[in-house]
DSSP file (Angstrom, degrees, kcal/mol; ACC not computed):
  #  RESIDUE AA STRUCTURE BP1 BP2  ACC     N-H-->O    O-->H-N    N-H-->O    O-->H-N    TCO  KAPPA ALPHA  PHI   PSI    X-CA   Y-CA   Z-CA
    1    1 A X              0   0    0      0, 0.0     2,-0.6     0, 0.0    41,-0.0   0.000 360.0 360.0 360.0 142.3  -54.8   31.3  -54.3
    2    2 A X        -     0   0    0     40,-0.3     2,-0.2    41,-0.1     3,-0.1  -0.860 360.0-158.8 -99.1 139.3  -52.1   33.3  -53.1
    3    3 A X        -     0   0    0     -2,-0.6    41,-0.1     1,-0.2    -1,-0.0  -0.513  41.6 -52.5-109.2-179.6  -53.0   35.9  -51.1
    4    4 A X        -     0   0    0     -2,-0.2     2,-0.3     1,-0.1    -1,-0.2   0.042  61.0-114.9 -37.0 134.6  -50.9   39.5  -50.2
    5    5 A X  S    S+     0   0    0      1,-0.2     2,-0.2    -3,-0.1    -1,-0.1  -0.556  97.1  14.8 -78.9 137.4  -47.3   38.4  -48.8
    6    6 A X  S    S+     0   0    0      1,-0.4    -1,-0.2    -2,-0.3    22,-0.1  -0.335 106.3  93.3 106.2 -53.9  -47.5   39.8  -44.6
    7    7 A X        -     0   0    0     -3,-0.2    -1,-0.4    -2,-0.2     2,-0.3  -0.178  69.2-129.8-118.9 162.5  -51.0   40.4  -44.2
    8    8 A X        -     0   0    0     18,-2.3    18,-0.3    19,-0.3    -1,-0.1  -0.952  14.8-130.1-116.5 139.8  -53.6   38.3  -42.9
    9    9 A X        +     0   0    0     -2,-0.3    16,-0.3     1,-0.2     3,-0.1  -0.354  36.1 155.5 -70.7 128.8  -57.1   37.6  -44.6
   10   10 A X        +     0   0    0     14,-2.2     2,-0.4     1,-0.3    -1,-0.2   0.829  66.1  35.7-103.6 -28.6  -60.1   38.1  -42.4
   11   11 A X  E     +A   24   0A   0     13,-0.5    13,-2.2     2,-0.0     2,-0.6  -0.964  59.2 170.8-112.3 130.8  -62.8   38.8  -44.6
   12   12 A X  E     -A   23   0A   0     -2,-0.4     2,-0.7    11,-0.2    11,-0.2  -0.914  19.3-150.1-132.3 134.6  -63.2   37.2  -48.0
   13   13 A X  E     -A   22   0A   0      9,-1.2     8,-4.4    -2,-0.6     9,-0.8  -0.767   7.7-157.3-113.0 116.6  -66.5   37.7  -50.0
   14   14 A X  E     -A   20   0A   0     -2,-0.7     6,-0.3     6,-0.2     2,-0.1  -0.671   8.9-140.3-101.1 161.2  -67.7   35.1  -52.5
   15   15 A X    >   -     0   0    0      4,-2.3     3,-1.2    -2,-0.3    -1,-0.1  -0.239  44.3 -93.1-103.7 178.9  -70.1   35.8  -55.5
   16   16 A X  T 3  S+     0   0    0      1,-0.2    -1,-0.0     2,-0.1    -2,-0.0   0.250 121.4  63.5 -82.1  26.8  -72.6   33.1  -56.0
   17   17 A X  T 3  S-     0   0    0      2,-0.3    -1,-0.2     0, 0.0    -3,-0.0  -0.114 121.7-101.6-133.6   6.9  -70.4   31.3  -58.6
   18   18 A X  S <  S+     0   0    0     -3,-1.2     2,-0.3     1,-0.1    -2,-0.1   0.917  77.5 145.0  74.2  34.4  -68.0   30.6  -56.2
   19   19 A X        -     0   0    0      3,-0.0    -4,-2.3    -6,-0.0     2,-0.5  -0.663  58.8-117.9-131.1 141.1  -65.4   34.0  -57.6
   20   20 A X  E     -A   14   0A   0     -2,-0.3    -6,-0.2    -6,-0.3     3,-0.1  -0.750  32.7-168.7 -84.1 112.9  -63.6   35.7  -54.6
   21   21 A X  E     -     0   0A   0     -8,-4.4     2,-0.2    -2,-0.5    -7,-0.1   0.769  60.7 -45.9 -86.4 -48.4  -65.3   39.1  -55.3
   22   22 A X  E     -A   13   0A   0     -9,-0.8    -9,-1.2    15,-0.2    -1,-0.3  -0.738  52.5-115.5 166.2-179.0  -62.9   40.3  -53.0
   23   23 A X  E     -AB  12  36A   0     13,-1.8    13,-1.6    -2,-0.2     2,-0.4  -0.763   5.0-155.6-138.2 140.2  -60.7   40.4  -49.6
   24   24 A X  E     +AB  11  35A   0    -13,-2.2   -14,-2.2    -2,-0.2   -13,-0.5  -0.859  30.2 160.1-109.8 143.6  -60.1   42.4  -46.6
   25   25 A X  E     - B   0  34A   0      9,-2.4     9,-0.5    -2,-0.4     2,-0.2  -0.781  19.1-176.3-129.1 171.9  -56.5   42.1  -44.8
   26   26 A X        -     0   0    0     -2,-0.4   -18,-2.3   -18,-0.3     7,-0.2  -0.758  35.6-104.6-158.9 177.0  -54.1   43.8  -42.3
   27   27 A X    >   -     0   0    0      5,-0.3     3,-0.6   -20,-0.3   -19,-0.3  -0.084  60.7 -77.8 -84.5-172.9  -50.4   42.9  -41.1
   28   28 A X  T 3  S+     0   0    0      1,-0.3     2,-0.1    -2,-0.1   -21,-0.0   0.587 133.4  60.1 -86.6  -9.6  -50.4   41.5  -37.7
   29   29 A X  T 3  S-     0   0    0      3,-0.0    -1,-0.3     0, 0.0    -2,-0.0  -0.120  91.9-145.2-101.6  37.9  -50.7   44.3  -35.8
   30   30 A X    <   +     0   0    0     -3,-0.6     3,-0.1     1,-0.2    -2,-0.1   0.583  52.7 141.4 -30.3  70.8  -54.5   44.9  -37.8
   31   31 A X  S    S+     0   0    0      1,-0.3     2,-0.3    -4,-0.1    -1,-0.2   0.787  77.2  16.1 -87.6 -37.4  -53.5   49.3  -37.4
   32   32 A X  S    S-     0   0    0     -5,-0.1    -1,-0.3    17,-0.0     2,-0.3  -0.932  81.4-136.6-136.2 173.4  -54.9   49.5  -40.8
   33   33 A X  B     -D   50   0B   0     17,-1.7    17,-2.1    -2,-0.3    -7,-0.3  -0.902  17.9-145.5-138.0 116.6  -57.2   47.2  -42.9
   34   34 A X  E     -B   25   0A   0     -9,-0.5    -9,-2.4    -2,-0.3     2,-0.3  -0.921   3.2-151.0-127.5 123.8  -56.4   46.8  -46.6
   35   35 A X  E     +B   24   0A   0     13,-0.4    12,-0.7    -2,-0.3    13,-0.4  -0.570  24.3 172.9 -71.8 138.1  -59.3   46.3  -49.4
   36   36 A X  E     -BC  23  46A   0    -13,-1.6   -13,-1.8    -2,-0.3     2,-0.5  -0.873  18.4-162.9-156.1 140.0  -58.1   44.1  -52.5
   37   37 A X  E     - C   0  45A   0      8,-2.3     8,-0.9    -2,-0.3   -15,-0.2  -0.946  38.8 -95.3 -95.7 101.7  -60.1   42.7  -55.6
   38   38 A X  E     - C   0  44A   0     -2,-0.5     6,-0.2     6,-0.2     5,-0.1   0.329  28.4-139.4 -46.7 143.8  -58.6   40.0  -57.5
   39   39 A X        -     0   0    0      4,-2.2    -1,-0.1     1,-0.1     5,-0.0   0.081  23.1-131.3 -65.8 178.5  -56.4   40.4  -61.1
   40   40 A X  S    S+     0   0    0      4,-0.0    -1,-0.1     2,-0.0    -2,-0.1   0.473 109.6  69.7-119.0 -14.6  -56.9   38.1  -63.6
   41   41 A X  S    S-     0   0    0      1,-0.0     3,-0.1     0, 0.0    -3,-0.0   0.820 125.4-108.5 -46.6 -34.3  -52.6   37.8  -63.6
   42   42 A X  S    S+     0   0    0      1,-0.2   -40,-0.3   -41,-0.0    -4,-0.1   0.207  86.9 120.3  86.7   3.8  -53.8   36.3  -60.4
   43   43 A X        -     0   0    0     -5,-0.1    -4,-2.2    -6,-0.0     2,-0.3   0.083  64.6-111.0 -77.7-163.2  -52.4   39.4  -58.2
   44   44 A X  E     -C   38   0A   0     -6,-0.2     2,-0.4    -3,-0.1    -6,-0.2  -0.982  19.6-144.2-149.6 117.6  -54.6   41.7  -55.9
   45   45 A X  E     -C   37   0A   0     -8,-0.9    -8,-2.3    -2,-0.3     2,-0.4  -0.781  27.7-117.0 -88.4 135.5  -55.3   45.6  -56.8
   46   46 A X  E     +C   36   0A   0     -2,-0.4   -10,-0.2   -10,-0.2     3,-0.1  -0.675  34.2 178.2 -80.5 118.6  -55.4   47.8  -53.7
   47   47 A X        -     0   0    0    -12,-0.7     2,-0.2    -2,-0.4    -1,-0.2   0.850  59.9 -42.4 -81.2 -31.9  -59.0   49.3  -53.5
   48   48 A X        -     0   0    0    -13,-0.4     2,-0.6     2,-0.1   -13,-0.4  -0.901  48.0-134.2-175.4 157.1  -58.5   51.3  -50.1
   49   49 A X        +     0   0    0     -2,-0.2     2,-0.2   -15,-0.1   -15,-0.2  -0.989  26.1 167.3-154.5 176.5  -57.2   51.1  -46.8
   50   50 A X  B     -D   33   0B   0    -17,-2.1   -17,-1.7    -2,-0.6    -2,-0.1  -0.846  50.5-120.8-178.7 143.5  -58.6   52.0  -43.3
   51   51 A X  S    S+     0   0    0    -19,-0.2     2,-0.5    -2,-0.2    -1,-0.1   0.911 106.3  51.2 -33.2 -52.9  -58.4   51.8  -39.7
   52   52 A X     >  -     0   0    0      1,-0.2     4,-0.9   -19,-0.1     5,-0.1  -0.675  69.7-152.2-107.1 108.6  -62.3   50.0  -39.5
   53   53 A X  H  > S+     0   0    0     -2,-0.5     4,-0.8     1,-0.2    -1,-0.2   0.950 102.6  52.8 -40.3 -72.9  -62.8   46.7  -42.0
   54   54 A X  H  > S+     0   0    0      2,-0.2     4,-1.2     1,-0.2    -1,-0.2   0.637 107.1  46.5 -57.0 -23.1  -66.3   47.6  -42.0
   55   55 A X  H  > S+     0   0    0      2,-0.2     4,-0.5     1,-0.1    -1,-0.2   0.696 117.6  48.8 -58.2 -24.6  -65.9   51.6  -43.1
   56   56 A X  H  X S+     0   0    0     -4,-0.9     4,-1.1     2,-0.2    -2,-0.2   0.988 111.8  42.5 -87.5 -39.7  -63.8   50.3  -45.5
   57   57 A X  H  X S+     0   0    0     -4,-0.8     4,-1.6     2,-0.3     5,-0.4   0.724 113.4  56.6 -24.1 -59.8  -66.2   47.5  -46.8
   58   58 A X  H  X S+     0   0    0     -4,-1.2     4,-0.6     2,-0.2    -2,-0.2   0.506 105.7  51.5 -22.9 -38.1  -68.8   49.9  -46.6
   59   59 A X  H  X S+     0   0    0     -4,-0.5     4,-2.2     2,-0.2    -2,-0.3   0.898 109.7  50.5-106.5 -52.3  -66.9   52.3  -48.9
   60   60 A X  H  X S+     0   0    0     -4,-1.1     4,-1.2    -5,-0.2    -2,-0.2   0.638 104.4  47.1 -19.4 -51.9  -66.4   50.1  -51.1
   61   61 A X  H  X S+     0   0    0     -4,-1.6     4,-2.2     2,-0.2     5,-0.3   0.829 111.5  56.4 -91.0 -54.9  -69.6   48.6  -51.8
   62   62 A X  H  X S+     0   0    0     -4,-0.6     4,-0.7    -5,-0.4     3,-0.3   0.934 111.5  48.7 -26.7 -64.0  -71.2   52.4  -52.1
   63   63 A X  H  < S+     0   0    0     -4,-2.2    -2,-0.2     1,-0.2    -1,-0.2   0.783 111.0  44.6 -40.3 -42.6  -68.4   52.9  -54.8
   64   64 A X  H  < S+     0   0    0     -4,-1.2    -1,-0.2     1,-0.2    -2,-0.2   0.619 116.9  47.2 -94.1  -7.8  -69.0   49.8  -56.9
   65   65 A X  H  <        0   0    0     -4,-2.2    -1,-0.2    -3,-0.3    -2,-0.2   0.853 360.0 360.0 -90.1 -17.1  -72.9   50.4  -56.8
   66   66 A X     <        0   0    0     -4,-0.7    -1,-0.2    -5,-0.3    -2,-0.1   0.275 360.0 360.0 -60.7 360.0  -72.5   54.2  -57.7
């Protein structure tokens, strides 16, 4: 799987089928934190971004339970 070109993954969340639900990044200097869900292209749509993984993770999961 290819992930975003620059950034690095730190969190990746698998489903219980073994499906990348989805992935948290930054670039190297982690100033902001980038949400992404996988395509079916195989690309990554941009949920969100944030200073704090966990706000942003957090924000996320609110959204998709709403």
């Amino acid at each position: 799987m290819s992930y975003p070109k620059g950034e690095r993954v730190w969190l990746r969340h698998i489903d219980g089928h073994g499906q990348t639900r989805y992935i948290i990044t930054s670039p190297p200097d982690r100033r902001v934190y980038k949400l992404y869900t996988p395509e079916e292209d195989g690309g990554w749509k941009l949920w969100g971004k944030d200073a704090s993984a966990g706000k942003l993770a957090d924000r996320f999961m609110a959204r998709r339970s709403a």
